[in-house]
N, C-alpha and C positions, 0 to 999 in steps of 0.2 A: 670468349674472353670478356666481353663486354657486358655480357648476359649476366657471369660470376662477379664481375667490379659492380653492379646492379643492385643483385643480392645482398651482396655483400655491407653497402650503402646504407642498403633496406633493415640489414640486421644492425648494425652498429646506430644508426638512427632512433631506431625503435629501444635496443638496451640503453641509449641517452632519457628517452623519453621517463623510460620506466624507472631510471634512475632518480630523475627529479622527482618523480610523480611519487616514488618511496621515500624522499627527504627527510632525516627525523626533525620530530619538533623539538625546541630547546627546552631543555627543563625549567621548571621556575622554582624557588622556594619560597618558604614558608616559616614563621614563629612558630611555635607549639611550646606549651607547657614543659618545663624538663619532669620526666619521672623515671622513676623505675622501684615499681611499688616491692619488688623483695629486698632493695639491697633497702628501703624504709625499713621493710621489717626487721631484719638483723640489725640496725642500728637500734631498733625500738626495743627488739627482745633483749638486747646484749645489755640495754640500758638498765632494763630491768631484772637482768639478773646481778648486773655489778650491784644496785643496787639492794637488791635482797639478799648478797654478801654480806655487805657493809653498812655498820651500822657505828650512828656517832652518841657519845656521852653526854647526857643533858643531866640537869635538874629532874626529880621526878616530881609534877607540876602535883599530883592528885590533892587535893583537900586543902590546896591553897588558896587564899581568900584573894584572892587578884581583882583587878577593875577590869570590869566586861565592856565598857562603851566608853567612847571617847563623847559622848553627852554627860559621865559624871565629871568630865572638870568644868573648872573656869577657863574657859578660854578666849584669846586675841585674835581680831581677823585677822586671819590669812587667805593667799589665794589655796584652790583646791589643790589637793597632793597631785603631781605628774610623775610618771615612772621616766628612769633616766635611760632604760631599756638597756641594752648588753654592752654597757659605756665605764667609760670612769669619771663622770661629770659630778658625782654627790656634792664633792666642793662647790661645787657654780650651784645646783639645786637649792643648796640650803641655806647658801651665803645671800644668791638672789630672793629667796624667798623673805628672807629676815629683810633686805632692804626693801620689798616692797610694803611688810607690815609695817616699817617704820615711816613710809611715803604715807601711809593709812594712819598711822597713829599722829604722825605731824600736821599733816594736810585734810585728812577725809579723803581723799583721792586714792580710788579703787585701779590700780595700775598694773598689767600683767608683761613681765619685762622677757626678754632672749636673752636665754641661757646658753644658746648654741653661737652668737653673735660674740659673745665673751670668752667662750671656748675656741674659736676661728683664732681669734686673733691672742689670746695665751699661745697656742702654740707657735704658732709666729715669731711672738718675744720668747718661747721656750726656746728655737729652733736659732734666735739670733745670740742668744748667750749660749749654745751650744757651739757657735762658731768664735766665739770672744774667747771662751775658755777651750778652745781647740779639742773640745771633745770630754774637755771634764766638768761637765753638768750633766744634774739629773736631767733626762728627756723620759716620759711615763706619760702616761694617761690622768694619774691622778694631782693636784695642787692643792694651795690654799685658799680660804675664805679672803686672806689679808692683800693676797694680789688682784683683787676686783677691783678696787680704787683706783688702783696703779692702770688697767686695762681700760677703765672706764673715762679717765681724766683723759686718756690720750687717744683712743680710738671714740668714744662714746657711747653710748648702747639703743636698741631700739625696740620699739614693740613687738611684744610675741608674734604677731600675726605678721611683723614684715620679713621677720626670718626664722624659719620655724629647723633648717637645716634635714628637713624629711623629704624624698623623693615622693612625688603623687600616690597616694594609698600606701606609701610605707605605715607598718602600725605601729614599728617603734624603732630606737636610735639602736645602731649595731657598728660602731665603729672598731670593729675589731679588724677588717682587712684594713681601712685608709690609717690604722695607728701602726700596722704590722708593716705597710709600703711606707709609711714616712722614717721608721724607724730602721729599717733594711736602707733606706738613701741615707740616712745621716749614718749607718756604718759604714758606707760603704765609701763617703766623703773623709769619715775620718782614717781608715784604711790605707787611702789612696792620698791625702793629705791636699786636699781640695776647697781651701778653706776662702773661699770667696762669697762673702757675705750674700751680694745680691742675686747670685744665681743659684747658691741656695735658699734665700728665703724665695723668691719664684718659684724654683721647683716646690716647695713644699703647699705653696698657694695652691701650686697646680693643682698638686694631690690632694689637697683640702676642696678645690672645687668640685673635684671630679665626684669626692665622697657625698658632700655636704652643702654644695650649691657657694657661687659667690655672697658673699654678705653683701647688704646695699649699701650703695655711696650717697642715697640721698632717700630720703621717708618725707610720708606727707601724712600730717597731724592735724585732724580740725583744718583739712582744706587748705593747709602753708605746706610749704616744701621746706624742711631743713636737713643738713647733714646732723648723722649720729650725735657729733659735739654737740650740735647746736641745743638738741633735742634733750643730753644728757645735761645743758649748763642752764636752759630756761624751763626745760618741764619735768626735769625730776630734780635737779638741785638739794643735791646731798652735799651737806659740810663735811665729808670722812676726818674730819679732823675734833668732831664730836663724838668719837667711836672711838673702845679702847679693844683692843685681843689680850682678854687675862690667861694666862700658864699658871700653872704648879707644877712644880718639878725641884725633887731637892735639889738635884746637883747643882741647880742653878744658884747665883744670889736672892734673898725677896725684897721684896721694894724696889726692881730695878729691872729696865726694856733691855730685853737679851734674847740670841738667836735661839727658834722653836730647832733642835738638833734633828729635822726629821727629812728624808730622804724628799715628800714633799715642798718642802719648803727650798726650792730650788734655785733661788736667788737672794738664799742666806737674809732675810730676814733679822732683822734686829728690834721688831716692834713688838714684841710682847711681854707685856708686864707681867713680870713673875711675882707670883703670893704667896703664904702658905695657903695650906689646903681650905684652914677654917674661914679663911676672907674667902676663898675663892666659894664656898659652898654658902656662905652667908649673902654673896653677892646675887647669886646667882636666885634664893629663896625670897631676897629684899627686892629682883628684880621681878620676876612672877608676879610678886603679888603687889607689884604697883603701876600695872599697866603697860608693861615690858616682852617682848620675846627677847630670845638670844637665837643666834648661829654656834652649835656647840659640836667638834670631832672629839674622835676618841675611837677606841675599839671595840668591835661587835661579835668576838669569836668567843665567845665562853660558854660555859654550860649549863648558866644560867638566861643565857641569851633564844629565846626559843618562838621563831616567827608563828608557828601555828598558837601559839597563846598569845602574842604580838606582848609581851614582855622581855622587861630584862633585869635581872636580878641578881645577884649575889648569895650562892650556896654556903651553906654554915661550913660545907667541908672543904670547902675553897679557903674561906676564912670568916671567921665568926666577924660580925658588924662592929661590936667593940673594940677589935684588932684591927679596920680599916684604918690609918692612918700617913703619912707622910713617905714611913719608913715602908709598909705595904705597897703605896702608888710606887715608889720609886724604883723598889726591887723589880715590880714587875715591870714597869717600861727599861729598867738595864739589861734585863735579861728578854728582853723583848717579846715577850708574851702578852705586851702591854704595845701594840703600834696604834698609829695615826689614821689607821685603815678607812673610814666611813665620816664623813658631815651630815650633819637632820639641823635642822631646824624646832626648836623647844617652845612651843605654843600657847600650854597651859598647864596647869597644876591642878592637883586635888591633895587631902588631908587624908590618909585614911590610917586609923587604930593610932595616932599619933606619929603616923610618920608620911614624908611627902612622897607625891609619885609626880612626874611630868608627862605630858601627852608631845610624844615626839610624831612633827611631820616630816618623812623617809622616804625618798626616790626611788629609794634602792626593790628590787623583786622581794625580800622577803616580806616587808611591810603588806602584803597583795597573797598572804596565805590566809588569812584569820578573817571576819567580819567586820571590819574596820580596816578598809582598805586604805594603805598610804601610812597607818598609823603604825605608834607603838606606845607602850605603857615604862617608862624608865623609873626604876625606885633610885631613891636617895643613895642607898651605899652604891649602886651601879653608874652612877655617874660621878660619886665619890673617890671611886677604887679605880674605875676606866675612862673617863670620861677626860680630854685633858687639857683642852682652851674651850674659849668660847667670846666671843664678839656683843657687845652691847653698849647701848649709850651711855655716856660718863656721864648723865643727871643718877642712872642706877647705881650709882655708886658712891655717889657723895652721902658723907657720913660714916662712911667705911673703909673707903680707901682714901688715902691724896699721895698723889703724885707731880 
């Protein structure tokens, strides 16, 4: 009996032994690259068979005398073109661009500002007059040139390099999930009737951090520390109250500050001075060519509009040049074939066969098809017919306008 309880001992001991001595180890993991290079390809091929489907109606460019380089105009500094990447920033791009040629043309002072610091905090005030009007404001991605003042007076703005809103080696801005989750929580606040200001303008911080990094509360310039204000009230020190936004639009009155009626303009605006079309096109050729840019929207869908030539133009079968007028702008922004879609920036001018072209700087991907990256070539009826504010210093316009 003792012998077998022995054994027994012996054996249960040793299967402990054997036990331990078999232990697994614990897994660890690891990062890796996501891929899975077929379902690439079926995204790739699919793309290019939709595309070899569909085909869209342009202008047919052949034998037309167009400007090849953005070296035949005269141009104003500007800083260089930046893509706005898969965003809705045009408005900030081209609004900020125009204020810093005018920091340049006032000062000498070569100044590169944040575009994404302006943007932070627009949606911010977007998100807070979306809770005032309990859900009846526009909330988008896209705005105006005229609400930068407004963002700037009260937050103030800071140099590219302190807030660039890019994660480390992102190559370019893609806000298309952090506008899809802010825009899912503000449905889902007005839904559920949750309309408490400061927990949602938080949450929507969140979500802006998460996407696009916090903005900073304090930059150091030439070796000082100051906040944004500080920085926007002693070292860029813009009067916005020397800056007009001119309209054309019939239905409007002329000679008179009246709201631009456009889904952008989402805190109803009532600063733009309506024209007719002929001040507005004389303004805008007397501004050019006396040491001026402008910040100018309007619309970029037409078929005359064509990035691989980096032109925009007006087809005779659209409407002959002599018929562009008042009655033409107006029908088509009623019937809305005519939107507020796109901001550029208007740089410079050229004369060519007796009629003007403008060299427009474009944020936008199309600009980044043709040899003249960033650019575009705008003829006179095309910004005549489409084109439908634009921003500039009231010294451009004395003589022509008073208001």
């Amino acid at each position: 009996m003792f012998r077998i309880l022995y054994v027994s001992m012996v054996v249960i001991s040793s299967l402990i032994q054997v036990s331990f001595a078999q232990s697994p180890q614990k897994d660890k993991g690891k990062f890796v690259e996501r891929k899975n290079e077929f379902w690439d390809k079926i995204k790739n091929d699919s793309e290019k068979f939709r595309q070899g489907k569909t085909k869209t109606f342009i202008l047919d460019f052949e034998n037309k005398d167009l400007p090849q380089s953005k070296e035949e105009f005269t141009t104003y500094w500007h800083q260089e073109p930046i893509s706005q990447g898969n965003s809705g920033m045009c408005w900030c791009y081209c609004t900020t661009s125009f204020y810093e040629s005018e920091i340049y043309r006032t000062t000498g002072r070569k100044i590169k500002l944040s575009e994404l610091y302006t943007v932070y905090w627009e949606y911010v005030e977007k998100a807070r007059r979306y809770v005032e009007k309990m859900g009846d404001s526009h909330f988008a991605e896209g705005s105006m040139g005229n609400h930068i003042p407004i963002i700037w007076e009260k937050y103030g703005v800071v140099p590219a390099e302190a807030y660039t809103g890019l994660d480390t080696d992102q190559p370019f801005h893609d806000h298309s999930e952090m506008f899809d989750e802010m825009k899912s929580y503000l449905d889902h606040v007005k839904e559920n009737w949750l309309w408490d200001q400061e927990t949602v303008l938080t949450t929507i911080k969140m979500i802006l951090n998460k996407h696009i990094g916090e903005p900073p509360q304090v930059i150091t310039v030439d070796g000082k520390e100051m906040t944004p204000v500080e920085y926007f009230n002693t070292v860029i020190d813009i009067d916005f109250d020397e800056y007009i936004d001119l309209l054309s639009l019939l239905e409007k009155p002329y000679d008179e500050f009246v709201v631009y009626p456009v889904p952008d303009n989402w805190w109803k605006s009532d600063r733009y001075y309506n024209v007719p079309l002929e001040s507005f096109m004389r303004v805008l050729k007397h501004a050019l060519r006396n040491g001026y840019t402008v910040g100018i929207g309007g619309d970029v869908s037409e078929a005359g509009y064509y990035s691989y030539k980096e032109v925009a133009m007006v087809p005779s079968f659209d409407i002959p040049s002599d018929y562009i007028d008042e009655h033409a702008r107006q029908f088509r922004f009623s019937n809305k074939s005519t939107t507020d879609d796109h901001g550029v920036h208007v740089v410079g001018f050229m004369e060519k066969d007796g009629e003007d072209w403008y060299l427009i700087k474009d944020s936008g991907s199309g600009s980044r098809n043709g040899p003249n990256p960033g650019y575009y070539f705008y003829h006179q009826d095309y910004i005549k017919l489409k084109m439908m504010d634009f921003v500039v210093h009231k010294d451009a316009v004395k003589g022509i306008l008073e208001f």
